[in-house]
Residue, then its C-alpha position, 0 to 999 in steps of 0.5 A: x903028084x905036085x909035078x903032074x899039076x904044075x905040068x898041067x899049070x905049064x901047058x895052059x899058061x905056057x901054050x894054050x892060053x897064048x892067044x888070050x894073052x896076045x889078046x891083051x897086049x893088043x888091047x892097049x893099041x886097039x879095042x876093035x881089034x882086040x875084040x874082034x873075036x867075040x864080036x865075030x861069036x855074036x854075029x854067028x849067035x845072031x844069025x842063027x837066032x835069027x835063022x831059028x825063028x824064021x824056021x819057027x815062023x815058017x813052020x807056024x805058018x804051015x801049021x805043020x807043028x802037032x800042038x795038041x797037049x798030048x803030042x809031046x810026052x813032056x806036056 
């Protein structure tokens, strides 16, 4: 059994972790260049906050919304 978890340990340091530890090293070179990833992940979080709430604003604005209190069963 402690074999199965140390293979289970071996793969994520060994492979699947790879990246992060790239990320690392380049770190001491280049911040933006090391952050590059969770900057790009915001950007995406961004726009499609910003898409959600034009889609609320326009569907507000149509009054297509039901807001009576009893069109929803968690209301």
């Amino acid at each position: 059994m402690k074999n199965f978890f140390e293979a289970i340990a071996s793969l994520f340091e060994e492979l699947l972790l790879v990246p992060y530890n790239i990320l690392t090293d380049i770190e001491l070179q280049s911040w933006w260049v090391a952050n590059f990833m969770s900057l790009f992940f915001m950007a995406i979080g961004l726009a499609a906050g910003v898409y959600w709430i034009l889609q609320l604003r326009s569907f507000d604005k149509n009054e297509e919304e039901n807001k009576d209190t009893s069109a929803h069963s968690f209301l």
